[in-house]
C-alpha positions as CSV (number, residue, x, y, z in Angstrom):
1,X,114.1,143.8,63.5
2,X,117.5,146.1,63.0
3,X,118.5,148.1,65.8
4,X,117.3,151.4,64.2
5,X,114.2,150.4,63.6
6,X,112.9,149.6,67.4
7,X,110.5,151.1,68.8
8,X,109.8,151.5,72.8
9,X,106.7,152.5,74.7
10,X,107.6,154.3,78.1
11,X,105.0,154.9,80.9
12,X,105.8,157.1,83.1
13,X,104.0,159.4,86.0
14,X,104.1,163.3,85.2
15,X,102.4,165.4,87.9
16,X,99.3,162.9,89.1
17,X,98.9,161.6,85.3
18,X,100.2,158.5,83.5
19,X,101.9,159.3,80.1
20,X,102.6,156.7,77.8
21,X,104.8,157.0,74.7
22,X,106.4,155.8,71.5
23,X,110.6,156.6,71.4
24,X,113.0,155.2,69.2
25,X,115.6,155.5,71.4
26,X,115.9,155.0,75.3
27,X,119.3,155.7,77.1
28,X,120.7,156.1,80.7
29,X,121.3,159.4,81.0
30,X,124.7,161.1,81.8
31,X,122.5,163.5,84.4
32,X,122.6,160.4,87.1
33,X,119.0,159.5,88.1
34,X,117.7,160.3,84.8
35,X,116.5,158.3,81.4
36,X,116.5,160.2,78.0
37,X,113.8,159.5,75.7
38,X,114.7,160.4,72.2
39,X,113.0,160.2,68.5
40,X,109.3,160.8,69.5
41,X,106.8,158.5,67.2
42,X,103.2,159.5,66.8
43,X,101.3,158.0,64.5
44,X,100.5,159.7,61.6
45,X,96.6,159.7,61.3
46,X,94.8,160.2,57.5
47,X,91.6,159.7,59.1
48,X,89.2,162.3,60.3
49,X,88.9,160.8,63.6
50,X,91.5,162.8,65.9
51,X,92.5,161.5,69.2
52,X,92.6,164.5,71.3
53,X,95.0,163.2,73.7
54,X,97.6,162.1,71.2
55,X,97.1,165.4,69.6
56,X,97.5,167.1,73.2
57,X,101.1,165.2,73.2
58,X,101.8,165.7,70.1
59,X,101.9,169.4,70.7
60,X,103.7,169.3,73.7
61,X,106.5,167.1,72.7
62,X,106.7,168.8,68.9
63,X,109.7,171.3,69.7
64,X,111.6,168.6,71.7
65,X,114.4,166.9,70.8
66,X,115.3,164.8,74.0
67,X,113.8,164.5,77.5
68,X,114.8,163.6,80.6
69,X,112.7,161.4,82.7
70,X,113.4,160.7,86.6
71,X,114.3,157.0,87.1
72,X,111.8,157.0,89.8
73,X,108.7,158.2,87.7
74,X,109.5,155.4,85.5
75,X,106.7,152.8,85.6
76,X,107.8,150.6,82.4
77,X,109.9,150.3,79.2
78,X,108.8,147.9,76.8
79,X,110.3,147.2,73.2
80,X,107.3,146.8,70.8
81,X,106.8,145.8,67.2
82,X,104.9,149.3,66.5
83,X,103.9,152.4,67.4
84,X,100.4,152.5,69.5
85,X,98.8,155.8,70.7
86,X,100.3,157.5,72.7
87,X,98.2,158.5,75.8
88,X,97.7,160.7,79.4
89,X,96.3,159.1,81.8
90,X,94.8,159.6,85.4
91,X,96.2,157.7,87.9
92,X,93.9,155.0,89.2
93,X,94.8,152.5,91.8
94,X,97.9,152.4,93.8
95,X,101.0,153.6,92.3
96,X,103.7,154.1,94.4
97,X,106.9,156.2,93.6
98,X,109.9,154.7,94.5
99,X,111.1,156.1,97.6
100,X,113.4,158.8,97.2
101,X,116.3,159.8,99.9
102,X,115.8,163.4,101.2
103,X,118.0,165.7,100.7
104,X,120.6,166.1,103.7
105,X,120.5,168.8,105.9
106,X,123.9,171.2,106.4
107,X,124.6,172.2,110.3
């Protein structure tokens, strides 16, 4: 498989749902803390059978070119052969954000 031709699903946690999505490209962001998520793939449906939560992100992602990601909502990057459905999720069980230092107080 050539470089440009990987594909990655990230999972991720976005306000109290689990979002899981196809990029072509994953990088460490220059923004410290971050991930950027580039070259969204959806899968291009012929079929009359719609998936209305791949449409849902389909919609929300179509405008955007890149997106940032906290480190810490990061639940898993994995490099797969292809695209899947991309998906929102509730959360069920017991994820736990990495802990995150607060921010210090000025005197």
């Amino acid at each position: 498989m050539a470089a440009d031709d990987r594909i990655y699903r990230v999972t991720f946690v976005n306000q109290d749902k689990v979002y899981e999505l196809y990029v072509r490209h994953v990088y460490q962001s220059e923004v410290w803390g971050f991930i950027e998520l580039e070259g969204f793939v959806f899968g291009s449906r012929t079929e009359l059978l719609v998936d209305p939560g791949e449409e849902k992100l389909k919609q929300q992602f179509a405008e955007v070119k890149r997106s940032f990601i906290p480190v810490q909502a990061v639940i898993r990057i994995d490099e797969v052969q292809q695209e899947g459905v991309a998906k929102i999720m509730d959360v069920k069980g017991s994820v736990t954000p990495f802990p995150v230092m607060p921010p210090r107080r000025e005197k």
